[in-house]
N, C-alpha and C positions, 0 to 999 in steps of 0.2 A: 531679639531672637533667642529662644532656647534650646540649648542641645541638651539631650539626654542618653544616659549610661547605665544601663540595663548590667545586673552580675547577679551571681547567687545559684545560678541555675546547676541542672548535674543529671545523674543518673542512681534513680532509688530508686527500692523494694515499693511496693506497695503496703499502704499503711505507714509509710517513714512520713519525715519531714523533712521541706528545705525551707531556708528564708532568702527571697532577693530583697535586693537594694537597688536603688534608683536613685543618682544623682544625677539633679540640674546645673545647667549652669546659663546664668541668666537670671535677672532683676523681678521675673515674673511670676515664679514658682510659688511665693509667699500670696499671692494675692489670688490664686486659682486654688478651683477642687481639682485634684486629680485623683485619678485611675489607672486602675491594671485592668488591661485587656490579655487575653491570649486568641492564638490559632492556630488550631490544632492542623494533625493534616488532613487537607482536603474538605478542611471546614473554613467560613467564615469568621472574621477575627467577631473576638465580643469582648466585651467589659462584664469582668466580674469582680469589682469591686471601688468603690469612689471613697471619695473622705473628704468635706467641706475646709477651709480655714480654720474654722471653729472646731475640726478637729470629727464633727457626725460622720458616721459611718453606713452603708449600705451594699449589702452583697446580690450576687445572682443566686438563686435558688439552691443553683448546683454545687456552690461549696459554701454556704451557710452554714455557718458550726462548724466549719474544718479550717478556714482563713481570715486572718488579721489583717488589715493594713493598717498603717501608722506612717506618722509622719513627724517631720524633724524641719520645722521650717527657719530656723536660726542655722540651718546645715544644711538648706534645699536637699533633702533626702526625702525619700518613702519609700515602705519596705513592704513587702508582704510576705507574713509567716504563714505556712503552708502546711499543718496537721492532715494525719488520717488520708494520703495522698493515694488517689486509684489511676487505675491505668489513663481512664479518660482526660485526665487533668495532663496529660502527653500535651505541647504545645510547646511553640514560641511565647512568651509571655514578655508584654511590651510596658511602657509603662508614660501614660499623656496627657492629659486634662479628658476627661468622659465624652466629651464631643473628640477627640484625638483634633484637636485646633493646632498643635506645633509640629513640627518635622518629626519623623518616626526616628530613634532610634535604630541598632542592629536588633536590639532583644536579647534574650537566653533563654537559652532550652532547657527545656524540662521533660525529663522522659522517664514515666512512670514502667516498670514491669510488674507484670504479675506472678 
């Protein structure tokens, strides 16, 4: 089983940046892609953004060019830096393997103003 631990999150301007972090805990983390999803309010959660083993990367449309993930698998961590942040990007942002396969985490919030 793995839990995970969702930090980083906060309240910023629009246009700033934050970066979360995500630590696992569990023998599984290294051998899975995982992903950051968020849900915003009154929206459906989504995945926007994955990264293989091998480290390949893929985003959602909506913050292409704006957000990093990366991952630290000798430290079961992955982070997602967060540039050029607009209001919409307001959510809980979680963080699980792309299909969300293990227990959800709390999350952290992220609350963009404008």
């Amino acid at each position: 089983q793995v839990q995970l631990v969702e930090s980083g999150g906060g309240l910023v301007q629009a246009g700033g940046s934050l970066r979360l972090s995500c630590a696992a805990a569990g023998n599984m983390f290294r051998y899975n892609r995982m992903g950051w999803h968020r849900q915003g309010p009154g929206k459906q959660r989504e995945l926007v953004a994955q990264i293989t083993t091998a480290g390949r990367t893929n985003y959602a449309d909506s913050v292409k060019g704006r957000f990093t993930i990366s991952r630290d698998s000798a430290k079961n961590t992955v982070s997602l830096q967060m540039n050029s942040l607009k209001p919409e990007d307001t959510a809980v942002y979680y963080c699980n393997t792309p299909s969300g396969a293990w227990p959800w985490g709390q999350g952290t919030q992220v609350t963009v103003s404008s």
